[in-house]
C-alpha positions in Angstrom: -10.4 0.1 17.4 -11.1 -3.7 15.9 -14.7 -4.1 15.4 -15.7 -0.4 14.7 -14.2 0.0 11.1 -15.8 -1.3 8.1 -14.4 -1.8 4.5 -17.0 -0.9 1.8 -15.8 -2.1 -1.6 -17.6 -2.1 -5.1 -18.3 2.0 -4.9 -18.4 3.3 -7.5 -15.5 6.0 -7.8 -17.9 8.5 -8.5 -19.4 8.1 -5.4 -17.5 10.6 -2.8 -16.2 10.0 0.5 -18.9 12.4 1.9 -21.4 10.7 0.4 -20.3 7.4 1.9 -20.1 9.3 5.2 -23.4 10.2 4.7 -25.2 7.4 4.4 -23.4 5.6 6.8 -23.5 7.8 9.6 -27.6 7.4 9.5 -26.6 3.9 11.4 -24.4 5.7 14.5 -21.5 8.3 14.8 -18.8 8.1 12.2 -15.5 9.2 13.5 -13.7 8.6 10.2 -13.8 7.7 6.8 -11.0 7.0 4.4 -11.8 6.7 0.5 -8.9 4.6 -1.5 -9.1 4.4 -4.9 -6.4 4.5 -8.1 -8.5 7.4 -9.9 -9.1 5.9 -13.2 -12.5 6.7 -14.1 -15.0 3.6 -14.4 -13.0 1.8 -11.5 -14.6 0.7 -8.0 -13.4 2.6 -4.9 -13.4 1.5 -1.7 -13.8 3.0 1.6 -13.0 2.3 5.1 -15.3 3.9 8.0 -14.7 4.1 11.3 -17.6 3.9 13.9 -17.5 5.1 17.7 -19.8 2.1 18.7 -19.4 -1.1 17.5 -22.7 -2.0 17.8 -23.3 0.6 15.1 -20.6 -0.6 12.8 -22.4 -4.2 13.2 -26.0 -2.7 12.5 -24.5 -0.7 9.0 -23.1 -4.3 7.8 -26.8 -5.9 8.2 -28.1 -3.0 6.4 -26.0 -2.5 3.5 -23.8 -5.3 3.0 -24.8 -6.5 -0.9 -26.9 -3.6 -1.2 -26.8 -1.1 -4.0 -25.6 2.2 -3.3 -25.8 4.7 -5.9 -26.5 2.3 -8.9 -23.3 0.1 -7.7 -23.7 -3.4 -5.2 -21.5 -2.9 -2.3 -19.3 -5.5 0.1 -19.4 -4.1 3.9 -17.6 -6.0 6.3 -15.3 -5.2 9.9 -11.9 -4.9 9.3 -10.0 -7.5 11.4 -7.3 -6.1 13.0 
């Protein structure tokens, strides 16, 4: 689904997946989210979430792209496909 999924980087890892959900889903229907991270504590996580509308996806990256979330400054952006 290009233009629904976003990649939110500089989480911090002790943020969850939830969380992320969360806080996301306030801007439409999330239909999946992803968290990858290497586990080390201290290191940034990142996590991909999907969207059903991309208009939603759109409206969360004009919200919280280089916002802070949890104490941490995030990157959101659409995944190109």
């Amino acid at each position: 689904m290009p233009g629904h999924t976003l990649k939110i980087s500089g989480l911090s890892s002790a943020v969850s997946e939830e969380t992320v959900r969360t806080v996301f889903s306030t801007f439409g229907k999330v239909i999946e989210s992803r968290k990858e991270s290497k586990g080390n504590k201290g290191e940034r996580a990142t996590t991909f979430v999907t969207f059903v509308h991309s208009e939603d996806a759109m409206e969360a990256v004009r919200n919280m792209h280089e916002s802070m979330l949890y104490g941490s400054p995030v990157q959101v952006a659409l995944v190109q496909v």
